[in-house]
Every structure is written in C-alpha cells, then in structure tokens.
C-alpha positions in Angstrom: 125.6 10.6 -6.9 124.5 8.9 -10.0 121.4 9.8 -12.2 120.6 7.1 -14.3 117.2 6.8 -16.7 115.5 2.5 -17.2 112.9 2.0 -18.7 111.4 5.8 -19.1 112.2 6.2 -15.1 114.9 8.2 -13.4 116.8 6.8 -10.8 118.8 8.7 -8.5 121.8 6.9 -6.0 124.6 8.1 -3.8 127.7 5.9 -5.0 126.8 2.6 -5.0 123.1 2.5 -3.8 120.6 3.5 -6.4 117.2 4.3 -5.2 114.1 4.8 -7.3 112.0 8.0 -6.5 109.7 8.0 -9.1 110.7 9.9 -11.9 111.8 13.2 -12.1 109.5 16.2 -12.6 110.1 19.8 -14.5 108.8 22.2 -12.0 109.4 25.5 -13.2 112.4 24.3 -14.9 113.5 22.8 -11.9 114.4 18.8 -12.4 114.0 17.1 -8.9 112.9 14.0 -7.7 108.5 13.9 -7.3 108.8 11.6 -4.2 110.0 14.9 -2.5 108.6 17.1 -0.1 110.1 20.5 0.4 110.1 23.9 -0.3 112.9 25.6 -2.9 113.0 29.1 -4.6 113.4 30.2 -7.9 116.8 30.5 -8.9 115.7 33.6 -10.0 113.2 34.9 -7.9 111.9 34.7 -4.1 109.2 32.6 -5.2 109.0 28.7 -4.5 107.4 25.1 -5.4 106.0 22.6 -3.3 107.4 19.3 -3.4 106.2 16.1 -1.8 108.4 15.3 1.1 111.1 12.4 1.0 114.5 11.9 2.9 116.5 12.1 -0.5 116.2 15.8 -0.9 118.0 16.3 2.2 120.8 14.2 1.1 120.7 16.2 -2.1 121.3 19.2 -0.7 123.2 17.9 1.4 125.7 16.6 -1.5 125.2 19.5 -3.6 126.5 21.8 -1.0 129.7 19.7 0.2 132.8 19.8 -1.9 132.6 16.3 -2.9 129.5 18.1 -5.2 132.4 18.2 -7.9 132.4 14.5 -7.9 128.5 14.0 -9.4 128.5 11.6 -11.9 125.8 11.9 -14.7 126.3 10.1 -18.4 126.1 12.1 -21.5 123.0 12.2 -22.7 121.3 15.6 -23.9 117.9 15.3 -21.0 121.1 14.9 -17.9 123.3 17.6 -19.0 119.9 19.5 -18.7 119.1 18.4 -15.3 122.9 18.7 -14.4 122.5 22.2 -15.5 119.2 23.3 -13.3 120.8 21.3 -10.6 123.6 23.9 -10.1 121.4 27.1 -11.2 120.2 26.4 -7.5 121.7 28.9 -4.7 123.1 27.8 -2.1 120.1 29.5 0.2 118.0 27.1 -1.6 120.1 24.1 -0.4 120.3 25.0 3.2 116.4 25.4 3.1 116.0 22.2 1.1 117.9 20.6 3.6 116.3 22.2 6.9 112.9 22.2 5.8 113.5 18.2 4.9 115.0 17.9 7.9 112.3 19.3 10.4 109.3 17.6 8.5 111.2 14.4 8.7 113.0 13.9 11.7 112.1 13.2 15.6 115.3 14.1 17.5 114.2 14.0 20.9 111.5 13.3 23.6 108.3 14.0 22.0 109.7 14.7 18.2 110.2 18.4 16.7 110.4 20.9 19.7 108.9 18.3 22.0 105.2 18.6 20.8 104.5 15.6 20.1 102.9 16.4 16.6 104.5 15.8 13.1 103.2 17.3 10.1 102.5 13.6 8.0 99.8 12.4 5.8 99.3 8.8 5.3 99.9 7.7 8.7 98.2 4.2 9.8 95.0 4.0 11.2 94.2 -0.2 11.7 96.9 -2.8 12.1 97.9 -5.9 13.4 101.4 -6.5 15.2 101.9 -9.9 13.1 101.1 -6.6 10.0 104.1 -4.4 11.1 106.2 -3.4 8.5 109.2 -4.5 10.5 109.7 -5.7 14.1 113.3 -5.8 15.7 113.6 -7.2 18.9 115.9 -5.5 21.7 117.2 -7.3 24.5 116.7 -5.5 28.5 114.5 -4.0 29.7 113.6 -0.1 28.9 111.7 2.4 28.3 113.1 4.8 26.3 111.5 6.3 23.2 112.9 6.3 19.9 114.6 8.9 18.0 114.9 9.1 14.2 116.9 11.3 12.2 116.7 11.0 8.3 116.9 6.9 7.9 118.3 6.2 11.5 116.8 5.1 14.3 118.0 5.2 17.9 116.9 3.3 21.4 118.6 2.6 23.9 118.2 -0.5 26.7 119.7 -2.1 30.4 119.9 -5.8 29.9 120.5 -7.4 33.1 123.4 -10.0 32.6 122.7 -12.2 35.8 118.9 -12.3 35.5 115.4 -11.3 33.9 115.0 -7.8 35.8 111.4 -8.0 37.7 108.6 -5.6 36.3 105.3 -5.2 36.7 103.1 -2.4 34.5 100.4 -3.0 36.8 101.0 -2.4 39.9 100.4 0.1 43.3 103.8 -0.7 44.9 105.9 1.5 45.3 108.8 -0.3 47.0 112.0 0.1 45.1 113.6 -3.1 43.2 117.1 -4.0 44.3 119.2 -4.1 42.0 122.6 -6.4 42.7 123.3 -7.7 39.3 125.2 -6.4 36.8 123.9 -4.5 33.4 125.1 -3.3 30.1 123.9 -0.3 28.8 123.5 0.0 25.1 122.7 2.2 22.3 121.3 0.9 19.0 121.0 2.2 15.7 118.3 0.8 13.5 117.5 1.3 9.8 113.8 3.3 9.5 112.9 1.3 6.6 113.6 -2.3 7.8 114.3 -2.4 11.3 117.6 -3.9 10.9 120.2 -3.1 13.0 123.5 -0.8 11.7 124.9 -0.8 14.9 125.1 -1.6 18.5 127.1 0.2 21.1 127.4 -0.6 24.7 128.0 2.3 26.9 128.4 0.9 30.2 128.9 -1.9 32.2 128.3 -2.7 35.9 126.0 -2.7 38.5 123.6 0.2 39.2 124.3 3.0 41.8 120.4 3.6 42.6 117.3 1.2 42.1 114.3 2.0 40.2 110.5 1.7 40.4 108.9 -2.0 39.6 107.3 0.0 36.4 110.2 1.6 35.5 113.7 0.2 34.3 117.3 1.2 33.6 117.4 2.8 30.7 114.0 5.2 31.3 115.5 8.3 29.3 115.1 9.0 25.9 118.2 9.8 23.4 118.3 12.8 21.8 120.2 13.5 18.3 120.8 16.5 15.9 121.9 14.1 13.0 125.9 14.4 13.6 125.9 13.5 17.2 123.3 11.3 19.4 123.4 12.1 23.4 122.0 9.8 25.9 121.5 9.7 29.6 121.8 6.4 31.6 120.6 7.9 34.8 123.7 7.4 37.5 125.8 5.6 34.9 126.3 8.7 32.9 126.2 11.1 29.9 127.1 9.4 26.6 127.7 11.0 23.2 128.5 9.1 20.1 128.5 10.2 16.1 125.7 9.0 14.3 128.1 6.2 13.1 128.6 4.7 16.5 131.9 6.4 17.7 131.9 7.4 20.9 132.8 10.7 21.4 132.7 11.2 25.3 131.0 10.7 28.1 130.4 12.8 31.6 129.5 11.4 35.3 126.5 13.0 36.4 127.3 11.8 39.9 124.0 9.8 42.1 121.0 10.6 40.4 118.2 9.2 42.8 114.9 10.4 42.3 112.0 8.7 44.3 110.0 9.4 47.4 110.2 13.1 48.2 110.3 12.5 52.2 112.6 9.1 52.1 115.6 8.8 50.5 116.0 5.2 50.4 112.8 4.9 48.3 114.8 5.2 44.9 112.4 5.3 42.1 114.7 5.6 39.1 115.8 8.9 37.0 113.7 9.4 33.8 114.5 12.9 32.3 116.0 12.9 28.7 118.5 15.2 27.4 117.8 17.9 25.2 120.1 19.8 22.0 119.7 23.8 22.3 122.5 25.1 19.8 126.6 23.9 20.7 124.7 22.4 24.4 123.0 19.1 25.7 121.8 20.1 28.3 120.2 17.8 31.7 117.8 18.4 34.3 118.5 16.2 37.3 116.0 16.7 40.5 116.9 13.7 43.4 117.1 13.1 46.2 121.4 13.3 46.2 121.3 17.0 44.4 119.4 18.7 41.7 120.7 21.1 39.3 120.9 22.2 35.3 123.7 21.3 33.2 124.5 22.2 29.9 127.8 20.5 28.1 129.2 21.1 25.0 128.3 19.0 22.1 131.2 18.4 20.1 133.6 18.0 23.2 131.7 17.4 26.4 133.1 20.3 28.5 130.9 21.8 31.1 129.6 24.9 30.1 127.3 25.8 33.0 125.6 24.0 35.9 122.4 25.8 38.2 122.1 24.5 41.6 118.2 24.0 41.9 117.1 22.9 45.6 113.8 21.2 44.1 112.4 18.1 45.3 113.0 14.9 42.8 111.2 15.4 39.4 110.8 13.0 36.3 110.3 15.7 33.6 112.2 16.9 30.7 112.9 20.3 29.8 112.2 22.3 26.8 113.2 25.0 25.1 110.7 28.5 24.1 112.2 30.1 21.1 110.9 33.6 21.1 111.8 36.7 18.9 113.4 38.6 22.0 115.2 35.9 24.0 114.7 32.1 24.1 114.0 29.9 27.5 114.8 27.0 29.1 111.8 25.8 30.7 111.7 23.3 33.6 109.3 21.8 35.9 109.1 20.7 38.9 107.4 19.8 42.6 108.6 23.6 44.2 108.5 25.5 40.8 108.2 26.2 37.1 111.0 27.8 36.4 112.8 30.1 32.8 116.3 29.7 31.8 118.6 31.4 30.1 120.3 27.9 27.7 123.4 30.2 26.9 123.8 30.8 31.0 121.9 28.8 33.1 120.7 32.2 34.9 117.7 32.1 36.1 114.9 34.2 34.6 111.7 33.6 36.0 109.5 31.1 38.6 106.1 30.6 39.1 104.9 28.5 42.0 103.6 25.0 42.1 101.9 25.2 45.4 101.6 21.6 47.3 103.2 19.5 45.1 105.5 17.0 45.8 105.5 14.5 42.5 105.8 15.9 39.0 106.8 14.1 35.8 105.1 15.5 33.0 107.2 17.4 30.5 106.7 20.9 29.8 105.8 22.1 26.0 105.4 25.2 23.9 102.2 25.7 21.8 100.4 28.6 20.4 103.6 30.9 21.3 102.5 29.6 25.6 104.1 27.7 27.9 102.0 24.3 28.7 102.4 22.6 31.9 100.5 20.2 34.0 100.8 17.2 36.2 101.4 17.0 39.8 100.6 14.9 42.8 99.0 15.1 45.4 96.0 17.7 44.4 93.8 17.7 41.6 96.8 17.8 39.1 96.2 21.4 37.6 96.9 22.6 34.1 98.5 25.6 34.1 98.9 27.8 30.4 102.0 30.9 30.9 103.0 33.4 28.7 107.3 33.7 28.2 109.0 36.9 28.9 108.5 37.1 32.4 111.3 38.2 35.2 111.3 37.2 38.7 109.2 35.7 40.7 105.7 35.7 38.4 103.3 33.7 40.9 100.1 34.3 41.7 99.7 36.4 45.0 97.0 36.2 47.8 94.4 38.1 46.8 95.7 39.0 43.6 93.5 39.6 40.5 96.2 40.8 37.7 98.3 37.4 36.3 100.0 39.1 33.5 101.7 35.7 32.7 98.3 33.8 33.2 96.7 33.2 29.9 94.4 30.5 31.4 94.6 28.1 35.1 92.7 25.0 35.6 93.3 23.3 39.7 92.1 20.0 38.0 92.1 17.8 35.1 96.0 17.1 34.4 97.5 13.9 34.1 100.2 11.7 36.7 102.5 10.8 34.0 102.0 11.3 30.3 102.7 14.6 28.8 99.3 16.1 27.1 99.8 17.2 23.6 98.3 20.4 21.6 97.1 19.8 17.5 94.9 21.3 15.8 93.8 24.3 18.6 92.4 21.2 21.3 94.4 20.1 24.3 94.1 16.5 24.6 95.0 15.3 28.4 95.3 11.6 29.1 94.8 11.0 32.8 96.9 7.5 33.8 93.8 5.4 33.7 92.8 6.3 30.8 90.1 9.3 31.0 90.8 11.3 27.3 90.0 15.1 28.4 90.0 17.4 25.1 90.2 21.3 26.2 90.2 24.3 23.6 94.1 25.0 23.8 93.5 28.8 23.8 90.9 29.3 26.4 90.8 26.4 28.6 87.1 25.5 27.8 86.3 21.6 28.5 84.8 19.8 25.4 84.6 16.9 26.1 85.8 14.0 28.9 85.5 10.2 27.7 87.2 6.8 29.4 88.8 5.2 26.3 88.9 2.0 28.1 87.5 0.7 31.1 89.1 -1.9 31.8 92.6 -0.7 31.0 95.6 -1.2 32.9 96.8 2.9 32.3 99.1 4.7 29.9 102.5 5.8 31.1 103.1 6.8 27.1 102.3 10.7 26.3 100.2 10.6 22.9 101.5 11.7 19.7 99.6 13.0 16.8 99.5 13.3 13.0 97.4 13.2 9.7 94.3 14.3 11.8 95.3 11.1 14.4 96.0 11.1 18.1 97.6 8.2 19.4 97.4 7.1 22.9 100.2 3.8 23.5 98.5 1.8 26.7 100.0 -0.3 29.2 98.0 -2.7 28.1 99.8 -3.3 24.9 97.2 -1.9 22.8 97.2 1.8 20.7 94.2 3.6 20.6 93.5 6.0 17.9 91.4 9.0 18.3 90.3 11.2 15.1 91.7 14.9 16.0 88.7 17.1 17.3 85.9 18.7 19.1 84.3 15.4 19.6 85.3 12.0 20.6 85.6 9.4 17.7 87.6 6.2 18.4 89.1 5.0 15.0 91.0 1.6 15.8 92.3 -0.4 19.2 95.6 -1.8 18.2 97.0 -4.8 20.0 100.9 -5.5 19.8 101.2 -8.0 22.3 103.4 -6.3 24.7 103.1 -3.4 27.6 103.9 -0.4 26.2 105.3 2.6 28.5 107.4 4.2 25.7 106.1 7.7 23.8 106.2 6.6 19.6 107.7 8.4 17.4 106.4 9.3 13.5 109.2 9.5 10.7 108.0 9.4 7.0 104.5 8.3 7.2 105.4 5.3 9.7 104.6 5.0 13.8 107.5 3.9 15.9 106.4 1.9 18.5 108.8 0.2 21.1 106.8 -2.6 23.9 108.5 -4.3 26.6 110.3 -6.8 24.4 110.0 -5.0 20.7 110.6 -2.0 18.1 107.9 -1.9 15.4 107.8 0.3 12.8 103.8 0.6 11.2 102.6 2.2 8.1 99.6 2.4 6.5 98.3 -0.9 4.6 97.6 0.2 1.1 96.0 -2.7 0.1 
C-alpha cells in the first residue's frame, strides 16, 4: 500500500491502483481513511470510534495483518511517518474487527444477504430510477434466475445458456407441464466488478444436456451462489456442486446425483431444483427434496469431501436452509411439505420437527429474526405463517387438543405467500403473496396492520423483497421494482421499470441495488443530482 498526499488530499492504493477516499481524518489520534465505516478500539483502551463504512478498511486490515504488512510503502515526510506510526499502535483485535465488522455491513454472501434476512444495514440507497439511469448494466447470456452475491468489490451470478436454441419461458403462465429439455447447455459462473459491471471473469462449469426438465417459469440455473470471500460454491441442480476461489480457479466439484423436484404425486412432472447452498463454518451444505431422493449434505469447503449426509423421506421442496446461531447450540433449519425440521450443521443429527399438516408444495426459505424461527408458505391451504422458538428436542408439534406450545411464540393458518420469502425490518413482517397482496404483521405478536394490492394489474412476484435505509423492495414479474417506505402504514415511494421480467431476489452492497431481469445485471444507486 501506498499513501500519497495531492493537492491537500490523501490518497491511499494497494500497489499500483491508487484510490481516493477523501482525506484522512485524526480520530482520537487515529489516522484512517473518512470514507470508512467501521468500528476500532483505542489502542489503549476498550473504547471505540465510528467510522463511515467503505470496502477499503477491510483491505486495510486485511494488509496490515498479513506478512506482506512489512512491505507498506509511505515517503518521508514528517505528517506519514505519523500516520505510519498510529497505523501500527493498532492491535491486532482491532484489525480482525475492522475487518469483520467491514465485512458483515458490506457483503451479501448468499440467498437473501447476511444470515438470509434479506435486510442490510445501508443509508443512501435509491428510491426513483430509470433502467436507461443504472449506474451500470452487464448483460448475461442464458437464461437464469439466480440472485447475485457480492463480497467486498465482486459480484457473482451464475446462468444456463442453451447452445442449440433460445430456451422457452413464460413468467406468466398457469402451466404446469414440464419443458423438455434435449439441447445441450453450458453452465457458467461470472464474476463482475460492483462498481462498473464489468466482467473479471467467466467460468463455465459444465457442459451437456440436462438430466431433469424444469418449470416454463423456471430455468437452469435457479440456485443462488453462495461465497465467504476465499471460496464461491454453486449448485447447478443435477449437474452438480461447484467450488471455485474468488479468482476463478476451480477447486472441485461433487455429483449430487438426479435432483428432480416437481409434482409431489407424478414423477415425470419435473419442475426444476431451486435450493441454494449455504456456508456454516469448514461446510457448504445442500438441501435436496425430489422426487429421485432427498437428504442434507454438508461438504467440506476447502476440499469437497463429504462430511455428512441425512436421509430425509420429504416430499420435493424448493426452499433453502438456514442457519440459527444461538448462545447454547446453533441449527440447521429446513423446510419442507412433511416437516420443519433443526439440525445439528457439525452432524447432520436431527434435533427437532414440527409438523406441516396438509402440505404438499413448499418453497419459501426459512429465516431467523428477533432470536425466532420464521417460516411460512405452503400449498394447498391457506399458506400459514408459522413463528418457533430454537432449542427444542423431538417431535415439538402441536397435539390434538393441546393448549401448551412451548415452541409457539405466535401461528397464523393464513396469510403466507407461494413463493417469495417474507422479510422482517424494523419489528413489521412484510409478506408478499404471488400476486402481489403486501401484508405487513407486527413481527413479535402476529397482529395484522395492514393488507394492500401493490398492483392490480400485475403479472406476480416470484422475487422475495429485500430492505434497507427505511426501504422495502418488492422485484415484480412484471419488470418493475416497487418501493415501499418501512412501516405501520402503507406508502408507495416509486414503481421502477427495467424493461425485463424479474424472478431473481436483489442484492444491496455499498449503498447500490443489484438487480438481475431476464436478460440483464444492473447495479442502481442513488441519483445525487
């Protein structure tokens, strides 16, 4: 790293890039970059400053903690020895937070961002736009509908593009015949830079023609990637498990065998798999419900070895799991048609189940908010929402005639959506049914505040919201993002149109939406004009 001063500003570059962050401020004596946002204690002390958040203090501490720190570079003026000084008065505690706390405010490693809730803690977030207004807009060949991942200044996606022809699909549509697929694909991986959409790399993974078809709304690349920074996992359904280095090497890869999911009583009614992968510690670890098998995996991350795998017996299920962190034990949460069901991630033992009575489709993703266990969807029925507490052992349903639900914080047999996953911010429960009804509950006691169709005339919304800077967003089928202001009462901010049917979930990274359509990645910020 090289701190240079131009022009009464401080500019601050790894090697041969040199980025300018501002200036630099004295905080407490501590020289550091103003454009950054983080938390770091006294040298002294166990107090510590607020910073503004920016990517560059994570490669600071990053670089400060690594060997090659003895490399820095500064010149010899009086004002740098100083800062080289309060530079290295910093513990190495500090660093490590630096660099974690950067890391979690910045980064969306998975389906659904930070711990799969959907929410990242951002101000400055867009509001009104235009998709001719997007700060960049990278085009990706196929056809998929897998959300973006960003860690630090990378993007990933992934895509199918069909080599012998345009693959059929249809957003709107009732059928639910399964599209043959005879052609051949290539599965990729791409990696794109967050600031300007350009694209560092391109892998493909695969080539060939699938083992199982898919839905005419889905595609062949449904799952999302998931990435801890120093390794980025993906699941092409039937074509397999796929880890590469955040620099594109491929690492390894692991056949899953047939996974078929589709019509719970017919087998040949192959709808396409659309659960995404997940990082708990050394594991990645799958949930695959078909028709063929269904069972829990969990592989190791730097060489791919099976660890564990959990035979199932559920009926096929679209939905990802996630993982409770609790101060006793942590869970593996899963759900599905038969039950919701705790893991032990180190084991794959089984912990707990609660019933899902009469269900035979589920797709929505489990999530932990307010130290609960969120999880809703379901078909047929009225779709219930169901709030559980963790730390529960056996079989924890609710009994005939039973009054005590010790693991019930709150039940509701209606009100919970087909596809997209509901999100929790700011205490309210927004649920967005698949034609668009926007249901917001109090997260805590399951009291209705309000129920309002954000569109009429809207195709539906396969997306799950995401939310930020007092903002939900809701990513239509339509092509259009609706934004909702964050409360107790209904306020449409802005209707977006980007010109293309969106089914992927955004991400946020560093005050900019992520949004990927049928045909494009765009990356939106906030005009500040």
């Amino acid at each position: 790293m090289i701190l240079h001063r131009l022009k009464g500003r401080w500019y601050l570059g790894r090697f041969h890039t040199l980025s300018n962050i501002g200036g630099i401020s004295n905080l407490g004596n501590h020289f550091l970059p103003t454009d950054t946002r983080t938390f770091i204690p006294e040298p002294e002390t166990a107090g510590c400053h607020f910073i503004s958040q920016f990517t560059y203090a994570a490669q600071l501490a990053r670089d400060l903690a690594l060997p090659v720190a003895s490399s820095l570079l500064f010149a010899e003026t009086r004002d740098q020895k100083m800062i080289r000084g309060q530079l290295r008065k910093l513990r190495w505690p500090a660093l490590i937070l630096l660099a974690a706390a950067t890391a979690s405010a910045q980064n969306w490693p998975s389906f659904r961002g930070p711990n799969a809730a959907g929410v990242a803690d951002e101000r400055g977030l867009p509001t009104k736009w235009q998709s001719t207004s997007a700060r960049w807009k990278t085009p990706i060949p196929g056809l998929a509908h897998s959300s973006p991942v960003v860690w630090g200044e990378r993007v990933f996606i992934t895509t199918a593009v069909s080599i012998n022809s345009n693959p059929a699909f249809k957003a709107d549509t009732d059928d639910n015949d399964p599209v043959p697929e005879t052609g051949r694909y290539s599965w990729r991986i791409y990696c794109l830079d967050r600031q300007t959409g350009r694209i560092q790399w391109e892998r493909v993974a695969h080539e060939g023609v699938p083992r199982v078809k898919r839905h005419l709304k889905a595609s062949q690349a449904n799952s999302t990637p998931v990435t801890d920074g120093q390794y980025v996992v993906t699941v092409f359904a039937s074509e397999g498990l796929f880890c590469y280095d955040a620099e594109g090497r491929k690492l390894w890869q692991q056949d899953l065998g047939v996974l078929d999911p589709g019509l719970h009583d017919d087998p040949a009614v192959q709808w396409g798999y659309a659960s995404s992968p997940i990082i708990w510690k050394n594991l990645v670890i799958v949930q695959c419900d078909g028709h063929a098998q269904s069972f829990l995996s969990a592989f190791d991350l730097k060489s791919g070895n099976r660890v564990w795998s959990t035979p199932r017996g559920e009926l096929p299920s679209w939905s990802t799991p996630v993982i409770y962190q609790g101060k006793t034990r942590d869970e593996l949460i899963t759900n599905a048609p038969k039950f919701i069901r705790s893991y032990d991630p180190l084991t794959g033992k089984e912990l707990w189940r609660f019933a899902n009575s009469d269900l035979i489709v589920q797709v929505p993703a489990p999530f932990i908010a307010n130290d609960l266990i969120y999880l809703t969807g379901g078909w047929p029925g009225g779709r219930p929402i169901k709030v559980l507490k963790p730390g529960g052992s056996g079989d924890i349903s609710i009994k005939s005639g039973e009054r005590s639900r010790p693991y019930v914080t709150w039940l509701s047999e209606r009100g919970g959506p087909y596809v997209p996953t509901p999100i929790v911010y700011r205490d309210f429960l927004y649920v967005c049914g698949d034609r668009g009804v926007i249901t917001c509950i109090n997260a805590k006691t399951g009291e209705q505040l309000y129920q309002q169709r954000i569109n009429n005339q809207s195709i539906g919304f396969s997306a799950s919201p995401v939310a930020g800077d007092g903002k939900i967003y809701f990513a239509s089928e339509d092509g259009d993002v609706y934004v909702l202001r964050a409360g107790s009462a209904y306020q449409l901010l802005a209707v977006n149109p980007m010109g293309e049917p969106l089914i992927a979930t955004p991400a946020i990274s560093g005050g900019m939406l992520i949004v990927r359509g049928q045909h494009n990645v765009f990356g939106i910020t906030e005009d500040k004009k």
